[in-house]
C-alpha positions in Angstrom: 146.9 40.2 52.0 146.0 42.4 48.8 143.3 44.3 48.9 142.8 44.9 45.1 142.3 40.7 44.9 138.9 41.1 45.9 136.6 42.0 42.8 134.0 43.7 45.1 136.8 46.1 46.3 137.6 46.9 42.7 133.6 47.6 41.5 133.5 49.8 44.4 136.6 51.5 43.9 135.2 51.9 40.1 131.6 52.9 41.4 133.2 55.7 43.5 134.3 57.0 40.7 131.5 57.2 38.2 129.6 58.5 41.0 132.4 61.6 41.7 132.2 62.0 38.0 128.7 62.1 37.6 128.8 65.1 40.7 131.5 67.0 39.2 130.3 67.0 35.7 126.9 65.9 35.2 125.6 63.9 32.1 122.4 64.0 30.7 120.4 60.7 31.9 119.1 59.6 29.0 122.5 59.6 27.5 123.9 57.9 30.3 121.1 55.3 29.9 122.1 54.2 26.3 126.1 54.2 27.4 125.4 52.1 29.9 122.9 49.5 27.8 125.2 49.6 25.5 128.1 48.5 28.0 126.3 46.1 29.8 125.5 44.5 26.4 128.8 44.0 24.6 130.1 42.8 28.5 127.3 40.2 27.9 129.0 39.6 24.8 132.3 39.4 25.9 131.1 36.9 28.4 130.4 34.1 26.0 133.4 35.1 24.2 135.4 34.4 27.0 134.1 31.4 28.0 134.8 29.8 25.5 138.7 30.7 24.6 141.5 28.8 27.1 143.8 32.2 27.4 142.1 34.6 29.4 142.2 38.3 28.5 142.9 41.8 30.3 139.6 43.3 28.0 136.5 41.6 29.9 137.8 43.4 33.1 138.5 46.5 32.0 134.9 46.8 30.1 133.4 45.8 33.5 135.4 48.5 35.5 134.3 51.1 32.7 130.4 49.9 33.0 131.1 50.2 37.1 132.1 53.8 36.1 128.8 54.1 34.1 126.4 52.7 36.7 128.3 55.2 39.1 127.2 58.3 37.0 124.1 56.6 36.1 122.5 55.9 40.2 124.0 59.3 40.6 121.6 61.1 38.0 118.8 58.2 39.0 118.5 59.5 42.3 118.3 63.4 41.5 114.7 63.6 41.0 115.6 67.3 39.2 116.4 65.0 36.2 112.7 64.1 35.7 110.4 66.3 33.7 108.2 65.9 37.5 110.0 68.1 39.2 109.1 71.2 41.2 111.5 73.1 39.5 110.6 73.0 35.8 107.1 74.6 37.0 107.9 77.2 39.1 108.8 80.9 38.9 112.1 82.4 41.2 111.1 86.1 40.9 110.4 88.1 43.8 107.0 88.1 44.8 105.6 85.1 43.1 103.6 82.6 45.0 102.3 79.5 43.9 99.4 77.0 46.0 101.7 74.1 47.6 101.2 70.7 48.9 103.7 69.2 50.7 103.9 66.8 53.1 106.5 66.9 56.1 109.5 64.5 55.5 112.2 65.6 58.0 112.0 68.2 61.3 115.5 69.7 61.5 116.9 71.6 64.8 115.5 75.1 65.0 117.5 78.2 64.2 117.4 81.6 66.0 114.4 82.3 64.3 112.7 79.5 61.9 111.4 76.3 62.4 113.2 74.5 59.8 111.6 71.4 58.0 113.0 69.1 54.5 109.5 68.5 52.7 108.2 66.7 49.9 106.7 68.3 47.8 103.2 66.7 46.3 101.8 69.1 44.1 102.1 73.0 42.7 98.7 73.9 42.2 97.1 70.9 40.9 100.0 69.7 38.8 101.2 66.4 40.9 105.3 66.8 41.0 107.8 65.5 43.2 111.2 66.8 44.3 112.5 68.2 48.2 112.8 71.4 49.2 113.1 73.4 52.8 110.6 74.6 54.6 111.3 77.4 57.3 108.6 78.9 59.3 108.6 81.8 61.6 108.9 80.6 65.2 105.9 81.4 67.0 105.5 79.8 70.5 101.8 79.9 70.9 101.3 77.0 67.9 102.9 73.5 67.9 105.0 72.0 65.8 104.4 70.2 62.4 105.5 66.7 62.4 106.7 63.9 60.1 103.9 62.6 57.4 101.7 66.0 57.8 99.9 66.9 54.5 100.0 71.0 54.6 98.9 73.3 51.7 100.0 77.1 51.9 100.5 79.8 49.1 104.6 80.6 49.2 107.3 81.4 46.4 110.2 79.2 46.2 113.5 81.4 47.0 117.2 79.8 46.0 119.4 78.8 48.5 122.0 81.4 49.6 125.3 80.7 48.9 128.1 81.9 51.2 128.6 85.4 51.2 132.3 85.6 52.9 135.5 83.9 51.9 135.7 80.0 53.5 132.7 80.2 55.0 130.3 76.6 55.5 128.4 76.4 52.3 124.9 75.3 53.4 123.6 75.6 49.8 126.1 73.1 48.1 125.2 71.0 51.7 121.6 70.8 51.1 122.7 70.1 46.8 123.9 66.9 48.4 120.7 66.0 49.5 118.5 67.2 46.3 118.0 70.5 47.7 117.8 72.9 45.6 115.1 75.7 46.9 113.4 76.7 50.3 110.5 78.7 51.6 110.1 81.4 53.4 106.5 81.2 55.4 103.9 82.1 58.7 102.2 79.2 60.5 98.9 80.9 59.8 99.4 80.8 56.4 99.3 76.9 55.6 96.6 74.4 56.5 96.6 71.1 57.4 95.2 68.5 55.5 93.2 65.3 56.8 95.7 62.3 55.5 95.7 58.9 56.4 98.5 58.0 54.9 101.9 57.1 56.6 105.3 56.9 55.7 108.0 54.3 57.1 109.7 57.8 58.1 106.4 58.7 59.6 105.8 55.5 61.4 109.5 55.7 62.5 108.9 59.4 64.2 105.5 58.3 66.1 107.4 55.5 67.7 110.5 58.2 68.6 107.7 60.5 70.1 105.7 57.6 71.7 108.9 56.3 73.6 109.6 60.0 74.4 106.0 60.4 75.8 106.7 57.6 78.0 109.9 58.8 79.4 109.0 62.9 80.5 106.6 61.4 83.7 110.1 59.8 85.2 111.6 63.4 85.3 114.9 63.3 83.2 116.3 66.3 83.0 116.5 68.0 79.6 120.0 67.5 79.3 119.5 63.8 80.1 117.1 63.5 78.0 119.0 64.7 75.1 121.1 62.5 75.5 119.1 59.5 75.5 117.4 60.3 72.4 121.5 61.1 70.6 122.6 57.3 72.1 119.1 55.1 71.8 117.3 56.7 69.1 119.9 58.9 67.0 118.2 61.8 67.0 120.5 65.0 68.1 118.3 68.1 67.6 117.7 68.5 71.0 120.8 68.4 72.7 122.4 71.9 73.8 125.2 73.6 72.2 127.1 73.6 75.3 126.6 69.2 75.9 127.3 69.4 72.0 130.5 71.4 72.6 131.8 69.6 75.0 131.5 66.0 73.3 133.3 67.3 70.9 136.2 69.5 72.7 136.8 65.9 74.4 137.0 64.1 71.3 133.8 61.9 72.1 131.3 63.2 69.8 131.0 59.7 68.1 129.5 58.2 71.1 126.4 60.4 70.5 126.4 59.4 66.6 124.6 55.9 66.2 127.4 53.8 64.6 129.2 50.7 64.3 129.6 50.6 68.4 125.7 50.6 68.9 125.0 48.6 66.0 127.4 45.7 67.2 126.0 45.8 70.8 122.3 45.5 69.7 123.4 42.8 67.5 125.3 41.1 70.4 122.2 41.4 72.7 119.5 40.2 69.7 121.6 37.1 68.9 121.6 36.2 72.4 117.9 36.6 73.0 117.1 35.0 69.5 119.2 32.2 70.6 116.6 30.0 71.5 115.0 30.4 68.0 117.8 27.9 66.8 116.1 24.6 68.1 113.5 25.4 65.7 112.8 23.8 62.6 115.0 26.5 60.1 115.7 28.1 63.3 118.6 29.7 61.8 117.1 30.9 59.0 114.7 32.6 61.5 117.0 33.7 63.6 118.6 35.7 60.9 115.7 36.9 59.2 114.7 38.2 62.5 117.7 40.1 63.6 118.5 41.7 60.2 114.9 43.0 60.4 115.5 44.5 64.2 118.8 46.0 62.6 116.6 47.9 59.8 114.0 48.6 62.4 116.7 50.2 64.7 118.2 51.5 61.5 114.5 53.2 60.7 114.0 54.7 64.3 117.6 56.3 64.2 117.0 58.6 61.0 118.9 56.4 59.0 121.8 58.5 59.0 125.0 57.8 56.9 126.9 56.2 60.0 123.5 54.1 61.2 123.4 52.6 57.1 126.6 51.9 57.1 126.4 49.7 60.5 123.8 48.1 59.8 124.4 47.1 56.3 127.8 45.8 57.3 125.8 43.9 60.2 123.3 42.6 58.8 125.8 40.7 56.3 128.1 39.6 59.3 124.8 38.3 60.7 123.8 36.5 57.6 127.2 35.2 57.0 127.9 34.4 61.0 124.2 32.2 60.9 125.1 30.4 57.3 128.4 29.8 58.9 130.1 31.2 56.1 133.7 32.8 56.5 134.1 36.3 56.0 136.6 39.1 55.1 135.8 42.6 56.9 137.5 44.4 54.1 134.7 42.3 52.1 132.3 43.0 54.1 133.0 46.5 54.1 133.2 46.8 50.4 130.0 44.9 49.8 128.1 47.3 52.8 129.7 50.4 50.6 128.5 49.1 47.3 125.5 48.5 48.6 125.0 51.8 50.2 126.3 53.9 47.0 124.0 52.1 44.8 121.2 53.7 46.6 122.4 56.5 48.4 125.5 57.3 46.1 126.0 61.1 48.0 126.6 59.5 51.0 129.9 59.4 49.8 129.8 63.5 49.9 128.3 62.9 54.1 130.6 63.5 56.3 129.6 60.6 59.0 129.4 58.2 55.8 133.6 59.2 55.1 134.5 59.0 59.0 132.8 56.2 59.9 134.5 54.3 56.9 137.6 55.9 57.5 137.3 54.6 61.4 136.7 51.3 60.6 139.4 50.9 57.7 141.7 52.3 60.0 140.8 49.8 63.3 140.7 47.0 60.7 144.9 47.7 59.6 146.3 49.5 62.2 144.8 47.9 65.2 146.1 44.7 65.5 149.8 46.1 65.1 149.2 48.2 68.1 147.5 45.5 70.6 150.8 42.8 70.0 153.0 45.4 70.8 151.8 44.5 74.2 149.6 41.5 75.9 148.7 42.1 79.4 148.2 39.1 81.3 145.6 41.1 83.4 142.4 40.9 82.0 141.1 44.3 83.1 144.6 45.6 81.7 144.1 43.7 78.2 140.5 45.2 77.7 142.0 48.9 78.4 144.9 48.8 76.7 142.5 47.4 73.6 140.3 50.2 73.9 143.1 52.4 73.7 145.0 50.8 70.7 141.3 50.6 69.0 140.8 54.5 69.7 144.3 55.6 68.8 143.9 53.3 65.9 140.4 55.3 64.7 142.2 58.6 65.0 144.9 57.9 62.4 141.7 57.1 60.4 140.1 60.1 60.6 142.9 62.9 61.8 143.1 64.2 58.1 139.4 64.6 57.5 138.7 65.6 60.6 140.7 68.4 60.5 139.8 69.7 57.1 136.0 69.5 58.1 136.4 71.1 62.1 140.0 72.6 62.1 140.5 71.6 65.3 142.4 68.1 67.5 140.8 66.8 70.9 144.4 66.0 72.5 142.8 64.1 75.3 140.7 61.9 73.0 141.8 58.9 74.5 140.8 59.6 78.2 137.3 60.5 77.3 137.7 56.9 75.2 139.0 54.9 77.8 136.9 56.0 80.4 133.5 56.0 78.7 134.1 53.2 76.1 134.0 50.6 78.0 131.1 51.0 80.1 129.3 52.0 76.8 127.7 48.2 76.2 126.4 48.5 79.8 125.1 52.1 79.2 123.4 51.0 76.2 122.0 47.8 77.3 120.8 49.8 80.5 119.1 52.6 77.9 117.4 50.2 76.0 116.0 48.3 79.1 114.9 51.6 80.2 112.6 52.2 77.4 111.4 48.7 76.7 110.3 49.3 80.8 108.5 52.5 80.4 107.0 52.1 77.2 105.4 48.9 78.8 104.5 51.2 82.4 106.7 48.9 83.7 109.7 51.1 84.8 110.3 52.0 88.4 111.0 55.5 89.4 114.2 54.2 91.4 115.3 52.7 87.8 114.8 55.8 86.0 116.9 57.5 88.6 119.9 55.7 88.9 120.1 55.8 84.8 119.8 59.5 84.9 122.4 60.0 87.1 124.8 57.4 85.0 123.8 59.8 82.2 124.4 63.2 83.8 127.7 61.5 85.3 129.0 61.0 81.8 127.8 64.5 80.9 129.8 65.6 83.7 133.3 64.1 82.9 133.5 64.5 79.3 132.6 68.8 79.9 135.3 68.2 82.4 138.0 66.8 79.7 136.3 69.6 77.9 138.0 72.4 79.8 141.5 71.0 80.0 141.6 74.1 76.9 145.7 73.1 76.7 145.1 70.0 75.2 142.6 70.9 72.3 144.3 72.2 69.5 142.2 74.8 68.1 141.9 76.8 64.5 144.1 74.4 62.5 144.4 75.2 58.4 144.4 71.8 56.5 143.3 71.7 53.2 142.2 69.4 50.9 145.3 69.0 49.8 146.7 68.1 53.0 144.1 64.9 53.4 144.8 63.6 50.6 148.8 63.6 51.2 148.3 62.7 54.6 146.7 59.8 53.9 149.1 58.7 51.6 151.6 59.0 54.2 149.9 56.6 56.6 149.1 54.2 54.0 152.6 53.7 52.9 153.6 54.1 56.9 151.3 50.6 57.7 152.7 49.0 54.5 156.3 49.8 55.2 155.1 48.5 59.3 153.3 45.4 58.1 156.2 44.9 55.7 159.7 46.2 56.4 161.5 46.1 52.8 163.8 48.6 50.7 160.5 49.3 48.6 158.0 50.4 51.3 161.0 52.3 52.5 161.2 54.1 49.8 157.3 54.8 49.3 157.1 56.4 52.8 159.7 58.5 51.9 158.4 59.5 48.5 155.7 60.1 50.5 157.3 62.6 53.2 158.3 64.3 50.1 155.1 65.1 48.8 154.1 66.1 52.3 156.9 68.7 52.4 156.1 69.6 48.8 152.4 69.9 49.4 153.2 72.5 52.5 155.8 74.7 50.4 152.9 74.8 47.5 150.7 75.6 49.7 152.8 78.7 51.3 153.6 80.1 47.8 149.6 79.9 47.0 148.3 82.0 49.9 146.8 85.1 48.9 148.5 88.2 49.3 148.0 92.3 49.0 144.2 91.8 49.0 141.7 94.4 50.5 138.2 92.9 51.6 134.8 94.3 52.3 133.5 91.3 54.1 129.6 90.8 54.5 128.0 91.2 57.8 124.5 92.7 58.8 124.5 95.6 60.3 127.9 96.2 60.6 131.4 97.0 58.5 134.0 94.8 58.9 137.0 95.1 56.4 140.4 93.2 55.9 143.8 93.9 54.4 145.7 90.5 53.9 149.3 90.8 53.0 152.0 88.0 53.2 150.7 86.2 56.1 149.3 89.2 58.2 145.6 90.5 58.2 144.5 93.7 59.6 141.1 94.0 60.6 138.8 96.6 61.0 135.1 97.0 62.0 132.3 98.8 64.1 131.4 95.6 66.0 130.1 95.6 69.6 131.8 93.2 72.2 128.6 91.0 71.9 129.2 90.9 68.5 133.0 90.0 68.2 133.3 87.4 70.5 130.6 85.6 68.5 131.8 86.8 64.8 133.5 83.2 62.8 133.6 85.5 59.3 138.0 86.5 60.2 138.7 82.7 61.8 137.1 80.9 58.9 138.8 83.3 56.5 142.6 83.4 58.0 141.9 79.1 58.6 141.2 79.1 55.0 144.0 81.4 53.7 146.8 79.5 56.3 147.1 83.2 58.1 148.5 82.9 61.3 149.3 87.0 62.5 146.3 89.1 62.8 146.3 93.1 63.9 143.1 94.6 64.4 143.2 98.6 63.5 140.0 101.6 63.3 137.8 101.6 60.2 140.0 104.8 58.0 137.9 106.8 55.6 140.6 106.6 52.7 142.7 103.3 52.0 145.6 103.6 49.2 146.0 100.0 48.0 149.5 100.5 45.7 148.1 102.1 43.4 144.5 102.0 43.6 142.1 103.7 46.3 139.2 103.5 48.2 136.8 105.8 49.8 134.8 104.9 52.5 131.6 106.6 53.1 129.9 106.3 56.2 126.9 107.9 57.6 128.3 111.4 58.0 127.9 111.5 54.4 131.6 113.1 53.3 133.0 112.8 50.6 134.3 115.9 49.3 138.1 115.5 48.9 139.8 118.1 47.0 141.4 116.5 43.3 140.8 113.0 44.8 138.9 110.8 41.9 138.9 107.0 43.9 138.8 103.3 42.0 136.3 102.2 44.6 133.4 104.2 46.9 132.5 101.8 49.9 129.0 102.8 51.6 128.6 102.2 54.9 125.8 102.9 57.8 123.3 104.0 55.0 124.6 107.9 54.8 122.0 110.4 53.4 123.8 111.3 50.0 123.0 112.5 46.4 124.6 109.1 45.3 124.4 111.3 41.8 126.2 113.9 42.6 128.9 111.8 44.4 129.6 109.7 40.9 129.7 113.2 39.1 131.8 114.6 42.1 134.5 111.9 42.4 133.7 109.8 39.4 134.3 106.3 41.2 135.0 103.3 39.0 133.0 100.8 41.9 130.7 101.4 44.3 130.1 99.1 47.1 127.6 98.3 49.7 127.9 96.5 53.1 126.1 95.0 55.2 125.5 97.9 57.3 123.2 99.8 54.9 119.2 99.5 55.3 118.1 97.8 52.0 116.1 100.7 51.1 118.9 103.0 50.5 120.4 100.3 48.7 117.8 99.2 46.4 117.9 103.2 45.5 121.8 103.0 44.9 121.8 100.1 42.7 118.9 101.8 40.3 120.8 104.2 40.1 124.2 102.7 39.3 122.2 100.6 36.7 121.1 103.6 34.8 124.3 105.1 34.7 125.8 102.2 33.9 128.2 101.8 36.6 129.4 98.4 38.6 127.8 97.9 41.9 128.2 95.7 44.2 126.2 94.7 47.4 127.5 92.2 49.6 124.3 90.8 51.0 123.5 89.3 47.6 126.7 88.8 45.8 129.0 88.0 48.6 132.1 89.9 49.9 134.4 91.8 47.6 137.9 91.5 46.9 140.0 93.8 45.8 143.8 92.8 44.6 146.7 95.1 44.6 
């Protein structure tokens, strides 16, 4: 069977595109408005045209695969609500120390950092010009005063600050994150400085969050534990703020950290358990009709009370047109079906395709859909038991050659015993479920019996239990793997033309997998010869100095860190991941480095500097030392000055005036990131 037969697979494929176009290089919308007219028009054309010659031609396809490419790039620029003259952003100032009178109204409560409450808000008006646009909102923690939740109407005079973006080499880029939602600026704010505003209006997301918090109401009398709890909100209600970083940790060390993501497993039990309670429904007059009406509204209610998430949309999309088709008695395709949910999705939500659940839940299905039923006639069991385990396993092993490549380009790391945790939760995972859900429906009714509560709690810490033991088996979780983009890509080519050349064993699939294991080695060597070498880096981290020197393959570190600070510090693993270095040396902080044939002095807080005839390239500051930064530059006559992390802002506020009057680069890594020096 050939995938490019069906038409939707090809709009999708061509949507995909306009859409990765449209984010790469954006196009002004109004332009893209007219293009897009303009297509749609002489494809209208083209239509009648065609309809009324006997030989069919190659052009009415190819215009509609270009207007796919349009409507791409045009629901892409639709959706960015910067485009509109409305926005936030064309009113308000970014300098330091502006404020401006906001209401905003809550739209999303994210998990707390080590010091903010951190909201996504909508933003109603800037003073009393009515705009629209997101932004977010963090808030100094302060235990003494609840929580704002969803649908709140708050007003509060605040500044808009930018995003930060990374500020070391390889590092998670949070701003370009938040981009892909239409986030663009947060703010910086007290609890006692905003007020709440009387608003009886509600918001589906609203209504969806009371009925999260109602169920949850219901639930603390029957004494769940928190971890439990967590839990139970991450499988039922797919919301996973609130579960630890140890749980969290150890779902994903085990390789079962899509149990606790609402996805196509949830989605296709509640279905199973609606049709089947809906089932009497079908004696009515249009009692199928009903019937699926009914159960593709639970699915969007479900959908609505999980946070419609990338993974939840997708399941339920591609549900609720299994559950139309499977009531209309119509045949389906699941690559169809899949397509159709993805189109359907990208029209609009196109940056889902940027999400990562959105590209492994995908990427899990595709890969269950092809490889799957290959590895389950390898062998039938005659044992029933024995047949549903060695599916789960071929299902499991099947997801992982889905999702390997991305995996390890997003989290660098391989669960080895990803099928135990599989086969032993998996299939009790319909029975968990079911369980969960008649656990709530009893307790939001004051119907649930303490006993009840009990033995589910247990089931729940019993599960907890297992996967942090599969957790610690530490010699089966590959750890710290560099895979680059690169590396997908090729890798995915690989399996594609390994399934091929398995579904169909001829002299050309042979020899695409081996073109294919080509490119692979190819795409390794390339990436070998690329790694950066002879570079000297003044990475950024507060309070401290921590420097590298990356030759061919080797770094040598140095900082001041304490212990506390260096078992916790990512800034050297992210980098040496990202630059494929596997040998790292950790040496003392020096006070004079000779790069070939340039050199750096470091300063530190013993203020010396005075080297006999030593004129360095570069002055690094360090632990904010009490110098005549004047008298240095006329002393030693640097060509660079740089500031860590280590200095108090103060002094370095002071340093930069100064460099800026006497015309002289500066550079402080808190603001513009680390700095790189190549030999």
């Amino acid at each position: 069977m050939k995938l490019f037969n069906f038409t939707i697979i090809k709009l999708t494929c061509f949507l995909i595109i306009g859409i990765i176009l449209s984010y790469l290089h954006p196009i002004p919308i109004h332009l893209n408005l007219y293009i897009t007219v303009a297509l749609l028009v002489i494809l209208f054309i083209f239509l009648l045209i065609a309809r009324k010659q006997f030989i069919k031609t190659i052009w009415f396809g190819v215009l509609a695969y270009i207007l796919m490419i349009f409507i791409g790039v045009l629901t892409t620029s639709f959706h960015n609500q910067k485009n509109f003259s409305n926005h936030y952003s064309k009113l308000v100032s970014l300098e330091k120390d502006t404020a401006e009178t906001i209401t905003f109204r809550i739209r999303e409560v994210l998990k707390p950092g080590n010091y903010y409450d951190k909201y996504i808000i909508d933003v109603l008006k800037i003073n009393d010009e009515t705009v629209s646009g997101k932004s977010l909102l963090n808030i100094q923690k302060d235990s003494s005063l609840s929580a704002l939740k969803v649908d709140e109407i708050v007003i509060g005079n605040m500044g808009f600050q930018n995003l930060i973006h990374p500020l070391n080499p390889h590092q998670f880029d949070y701003k370009k994150y938040l981009e892909k939602k239409y986030i663009y600026h947060q703010i910086f704010t007290k609890n006692e400085s905003l007020l709440k505003v009387n608003d009886d209006t509600h918001t589906l997301f609203g209504l969806a969050d009371n009925i999260r918090e109602h169920i949850n109401l219901k639930l603390k009398p029957y004494n769940f534990k928190p971890n439990e709890l967590a839990i139970i909100n991450a499988l039922l209600l797919g919301q996973r703020q609130d579960i630890s970083e140890e749980v969290y940790t150890s779902y994903t060390n085990a390789g079962a950290i899509h149990i606790l993501a609402v996805s196509g497993l949830h989605v296709g039990i509640i279905l199973i358990i609606l049709t089947l309670v809906f089932k009497p429904i079908e004696r009515l007059k249009h009692g199928k009709l009903i019937k699926t009406i009914l159960l593709v509204t639970c699915l969007w209610c479900f959908a609505l009370i999980a946070g419609l998430s990338a993974s939840v949309t997708r399941a339920v999309t591609m549900f609720s047109i299994v559950a139309i088709a499977m009531n209309l008695k119509r045949p389906t395709n699941i690559y169809n079906t899949l397509a159709i949910s993805m189109f359907v999705i990208l029209l609009f939500k196109p940056l889902f395709l940027f999400d990562v659940g959105f590209q492994l839940s995908y990427l899990a299905v595709f890969a269950i859909v092809a490889i799957d039923p290959m590895l389950y006639n390898l062998w039938r069991p005659k044992n029933r038991l024995l047949d549903k385990y060695w599916h789960t396993l071929t299902i499991t092993v099947s997801a992982q050659f889905g999702i390997i490549p991305i995996s390890l380009f997003y989290f660098h790391q391989f669960p080895g015993l990803f099928f135990i945790s599989n086969l032993v939760i998996i299939p009790f995972l319909g029975l968990i479920l079911g369980f969960g859900i008649l656990v709530i429906l009893l307790a939001v009714t004051n119907l649930l019996p303490n006993f009840f509560a009990d033995i589910y709690g247990y089931i729940i810490s019993g599960m907890n239990c297992f996967v942090a033991w599969v957790s610690k088996q530490e010699t089966f979780l590959l750890k710290d793997i560099a895979f680059s983009l690169l590396y997908v890509f090729v890798s995915y080519l690989l399996i594609i033309t390994l399934i091929k050349f398995l579904k169909k064993r001829s002299f050309v699939n042979l020899k695409l997998l081996l073109i294919s294991v080509l490119i692979l080695q190819f795409s390794f060597i390339y990436s070998s010869y690329k790694t950066p070498s002879n570079q000297f880096i003044v990475f950024h981290k507060s309070r401290y100095t921590l420097v590298g020197n990356n030759t061919t393959n080797n770094l040598l570190v140095a900082h001041d860190f304490d212990s506390i600070t260096q078992s916790t510090n990512k800034i050297i693993k992210d980098f040496t991941i990202g630059n494929h270095i596997k040998i790292i040396k950790e040496n003392t902080l020096k006070s004079v480095y000779i790069l070939n044939n340039k050199k750096l002095l470091v300063v530190d807080s013993l203020g010396v500097y005075n080297i006999k005839s030593f004129e360095p390239d570069y002055v690094l500051l360090r632990q904010s030392p009490k110098i005549n930064l004047n008298r240095l530059i006329d002393s030693i006559k640097p060509k660079y000055v740089i500031a860590d992390g280590s200095n108090y802002k103060s002094y370095i506020e002071r340093w930069e005036a100064i460099c800026k009057k006497r015309k002289l680069p500066f550079h402080q890594t808190s603001k513009k990131g680390a700095f790189i020096i190549n030999y």
